[in-house]
C-alpha positions, 0 to 999 in steps of 0.5 A, spaced: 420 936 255 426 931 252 426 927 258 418 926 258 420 924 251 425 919 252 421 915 257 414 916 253 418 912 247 419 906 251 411 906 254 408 908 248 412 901 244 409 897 249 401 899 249 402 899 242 405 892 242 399 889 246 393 893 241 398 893 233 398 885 234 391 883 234 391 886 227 396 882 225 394 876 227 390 872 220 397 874 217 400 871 222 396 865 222 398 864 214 405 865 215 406 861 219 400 856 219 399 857 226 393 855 230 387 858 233 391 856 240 398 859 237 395 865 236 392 866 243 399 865 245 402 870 241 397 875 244 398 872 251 405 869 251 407 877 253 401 879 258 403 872 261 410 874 263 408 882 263 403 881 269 408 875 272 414 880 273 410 887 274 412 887 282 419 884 280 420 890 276 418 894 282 422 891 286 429 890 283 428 898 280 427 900 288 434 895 290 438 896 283 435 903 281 430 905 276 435 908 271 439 902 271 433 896 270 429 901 265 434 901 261 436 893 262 429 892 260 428 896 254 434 893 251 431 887 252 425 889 249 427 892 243 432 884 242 425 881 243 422 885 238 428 883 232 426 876 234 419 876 233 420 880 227 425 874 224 421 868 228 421 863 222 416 858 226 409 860 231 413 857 237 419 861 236 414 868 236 410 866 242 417 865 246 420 872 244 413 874 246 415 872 252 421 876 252 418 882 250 413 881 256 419 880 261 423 887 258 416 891 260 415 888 266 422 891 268 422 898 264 414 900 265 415 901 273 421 904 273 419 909 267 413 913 272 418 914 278 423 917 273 418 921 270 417 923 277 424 925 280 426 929 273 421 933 274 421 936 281 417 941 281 409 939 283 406 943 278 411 941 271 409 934 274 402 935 274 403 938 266 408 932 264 404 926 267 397 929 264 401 929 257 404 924 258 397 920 260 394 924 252 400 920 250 398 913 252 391 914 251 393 916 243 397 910 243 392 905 245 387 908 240 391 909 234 394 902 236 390 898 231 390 903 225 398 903 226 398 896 225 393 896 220 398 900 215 404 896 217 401 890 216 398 892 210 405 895 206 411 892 210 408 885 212 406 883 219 413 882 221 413 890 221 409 890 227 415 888 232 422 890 226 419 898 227 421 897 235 427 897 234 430 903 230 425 907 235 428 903 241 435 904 240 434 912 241 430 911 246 435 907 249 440 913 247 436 919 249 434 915 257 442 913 258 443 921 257 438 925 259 434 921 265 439 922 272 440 917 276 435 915 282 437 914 289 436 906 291 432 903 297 433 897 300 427 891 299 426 884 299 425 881 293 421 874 296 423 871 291 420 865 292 413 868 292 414 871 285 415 864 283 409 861 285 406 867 281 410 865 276 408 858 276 400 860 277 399 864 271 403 860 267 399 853 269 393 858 268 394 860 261 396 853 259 390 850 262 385 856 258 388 857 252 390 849 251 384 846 255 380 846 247 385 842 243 387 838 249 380 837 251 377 840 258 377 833 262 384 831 260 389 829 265 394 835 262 388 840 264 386 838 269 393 838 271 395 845 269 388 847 274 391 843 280 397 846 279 395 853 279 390 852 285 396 849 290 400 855 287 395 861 288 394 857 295 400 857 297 402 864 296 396 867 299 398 864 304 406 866 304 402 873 304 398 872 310 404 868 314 410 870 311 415 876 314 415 879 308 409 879 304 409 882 296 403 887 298 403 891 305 397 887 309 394 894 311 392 895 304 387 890 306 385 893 312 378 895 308 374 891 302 375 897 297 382 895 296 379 887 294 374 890 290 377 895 286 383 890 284 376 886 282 373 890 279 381 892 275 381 885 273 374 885 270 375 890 266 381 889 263 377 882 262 372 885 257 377 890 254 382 886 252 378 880 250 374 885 246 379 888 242 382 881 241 376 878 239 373 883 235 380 884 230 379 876 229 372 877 228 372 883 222 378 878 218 375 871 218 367 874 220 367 880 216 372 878 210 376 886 212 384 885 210 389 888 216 389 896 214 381 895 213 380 891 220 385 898 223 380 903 219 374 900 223 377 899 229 379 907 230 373 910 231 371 903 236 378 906 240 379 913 239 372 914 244 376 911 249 381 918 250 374 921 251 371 917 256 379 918 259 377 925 260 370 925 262 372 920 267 377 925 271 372 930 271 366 926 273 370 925 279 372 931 281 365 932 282 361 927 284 367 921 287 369 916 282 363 911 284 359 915 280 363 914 273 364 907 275 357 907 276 355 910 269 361 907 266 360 900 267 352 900 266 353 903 260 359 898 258 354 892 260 348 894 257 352 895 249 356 889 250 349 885 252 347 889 244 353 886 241 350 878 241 346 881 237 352 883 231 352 877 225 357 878 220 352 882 216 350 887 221 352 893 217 358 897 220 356 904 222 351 899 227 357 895 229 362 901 230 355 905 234 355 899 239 362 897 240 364 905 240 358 905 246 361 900 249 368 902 250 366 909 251 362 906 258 369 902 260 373 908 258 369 913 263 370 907 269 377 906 268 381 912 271 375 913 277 378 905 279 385 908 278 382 914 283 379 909 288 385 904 288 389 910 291 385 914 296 384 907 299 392 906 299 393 913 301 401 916 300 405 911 305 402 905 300 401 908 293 406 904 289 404 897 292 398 899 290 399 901 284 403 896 282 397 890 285 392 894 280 396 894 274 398 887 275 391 884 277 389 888 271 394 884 266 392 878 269 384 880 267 387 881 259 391 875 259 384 871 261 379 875 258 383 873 251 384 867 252 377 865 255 375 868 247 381 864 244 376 858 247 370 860 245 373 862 237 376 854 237 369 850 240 364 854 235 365 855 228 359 859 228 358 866 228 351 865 230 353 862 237 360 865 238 357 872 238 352 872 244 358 867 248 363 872 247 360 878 248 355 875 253 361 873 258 363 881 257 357 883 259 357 879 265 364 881 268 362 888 267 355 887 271 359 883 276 364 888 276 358 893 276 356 890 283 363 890 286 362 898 285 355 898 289 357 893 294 364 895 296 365 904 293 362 908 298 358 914 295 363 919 298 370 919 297 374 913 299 378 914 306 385 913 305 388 907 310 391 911 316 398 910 317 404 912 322 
């Protein structure tokens, strides 16, 4: 159990720093008198270099060994979450953001494929991997609450200084109690990341500063062009190059596509809620960090709910039909949510929020399950690795498409039915990729030699 301890330690700081933030975001505004566009960065900056460097992560644990570059990337991360803590200004925070994103991205990958060579034995893995899958999902649900009572005795700066007493064992137990891993050897194409790189940061420059710097100026216009050549270019390296990031058979069939669409959209209206809604109960509904935490539980806690109820919906029907009733849900509540105002009683605001997250949490797992019965065994951790990094680059855009939309509007009464009406229609949208391209029965696994 030890070792499943050991690993957890590092997983559980990094969901927990992707929700607990969201809390502290008015703090963090007053502190350092940071605006609306710094904010968005602060949440972005670490889903900016987390999705860029997921597959790298992969790569270089396969090329240099998993225990080694876990490690390295959590020892990263706990140094990022001391310069957080001690950031005197915005702009130091949003580059120890990016930090922290970069000793993620290097210890996630490496922290599943431990998991799965310490524990040999088929059915101990199962047991270990469904705790530790309870683990994650208690983390992202109390995540909001843990920030709330941090922020509200220790100051915001708390949120990122605990990282580092708890790092630093999970560093001392991984380094004595998790064995090494045999390498591999891989291509890194580094120039591919590279333009991945560049894409995503061209990208989230031109969302998150489109606003200040006006839509038609040539800054944005030119952050848009850039990300446009760079997302060409590497579509192409994939089609031509030699050593592509993805296997090409894994795009054999259009589930493939379709189901990292689909990932991209949800975690479009995930992220892009739970950050909008923290900012709407502090500066909408006048709640301090704890009270925001408080109503934000009941909001996450159904999440581990739908997890659940999602993995036996599947084992009965397939996944598409939780990913149908899942996203028909979550659409039709955030369709319910433009109609909140900041006078909307809380047990009305909490019922359709709560809804809305209990529909996404029941599509979510049958996504993860689609994704691998089309990538079958020969192909699961690139297929893994693409999907979780799609589902990054769906929160990064998710959150800054609301930072947009909070600094354009001033009212509330225009900035609900924008932001919730956009999440409303990613999860039609995705609710359509589910009826075009998952088959009713279950998906077939390419075939390999």
């Amino acid at each position: 159990m030890l070792p499943l301890v050991a690993l957890a330690i590092g997983f559980v700081m990094a969901m927990l720093d992707v929700t607990v933030v969201n809390v502290g975001l008015s703090s963090i505004e007053h502190s350092l008198a940071a605006p609306l566009t710094m904010l968005v960065w602060v949440v972005d900056g670490y889903t900016l270099t987390f999705a860029a460097m997921l597959l790298v992560g992969g790569a270089l644990a396969d090329r240099y060994g998993a225990k080694r570059i876990y490690l390295l990337g959590l020892l990263l991360f706990v140094i990022a979450s001391a310069l957080c803590g001690m950031a005197p200004n915005g702009v130091t925070l949003v580059a120890a953001r990016l930090l922290q994103g970069l000793g993620a991205a290097l210890f996630m990958p490496s922290s599943l494929s431990l998991l799965t060579h310490v524990y040999q034995d088929d059915k101990v893995r199962a047991h270990m991997l469904g705790v530790w899958s309870a683990t994650v999902g208690v983390a992202a649900a109390v995540g909001p609450l843990v920030g709330g009572v941090l922020i509200h005795w220790f100051g915001w700066r708390s949120v990122f200084l605990i990282n580092v007493p708890v790092g630093l064992i999970g560093l001392f137990m991984a380094r004595s109690l998790i064995p090494q891993v045999a390498r591999h050897a891989r291509a890194l194409t580094l120039f591919s990341h590279l333009l991945g790189v560049v894409m995503l940061a061209a990208l989230s420059f031109a969302l998150i500063q489109g606003p200040a710097y006006g839509w038609g100026s040539a800054r944005i216009l030119s952050a848009f062009a850039l990300a446009l050549v760079a997302m060409g270019s590497l579509v192409w390296r994939e089609k031509r190059g030699t050593a592509p990031l993805l296997p090409r058979a894994l795009f054999a069939t259009p589930q493939f596509a379709a189901a990292n669409g689909i990932g991209f959209l949800i975690n479009f209206g995930v992220y892009g809620q739970l950050f909008y809604l923290a900012l709407f109960l502090q500066q909408g509904r006048g709640t301090d960090a704890l009270q925001t935490g408080v109503q934000l539980l009941p909001m996450m806690a159904v999440i581990f709910i739908g997890n659940l109820t999602s993995g036996r919906m599947s084992a009965h029907w397939g996944p598409r039909v939780p990913l149908l009733l899942g996203l028909s849900v979550a659409a039709t509540f955030a369709l319910l949510q433009t109609s909140l105002t900041p006078h909307t009683p809380y047990w009305l605001l909490a019922l359709i929020s709560a809804a809305a997250n209990l529909g996404i949490s029941t599509a979510i797992p049958a996504m993860t399950v689609v994704v691998m019965q089309v990538a079958g065994r020969t192909h699961s951790n690139s297929a893994a690795a693409a999907l979780n990094a799609n589902r990054q680059i769906g929160a990064l855009v998710g959150v800054a498409v609301m930072g947009a939309i909070l600094h354009s509007f001033d009212s509330w009464g225009v900035r609900n039915p924008l932001a919730f009406g956009s999440m409303a229609l990613v999860y039609a949208l995705a609710l359509w990729l589910v009826w075009r391209y998952v088959a009713a029965q279950k998906a077939l696994a390419l075939k390999t030699a």
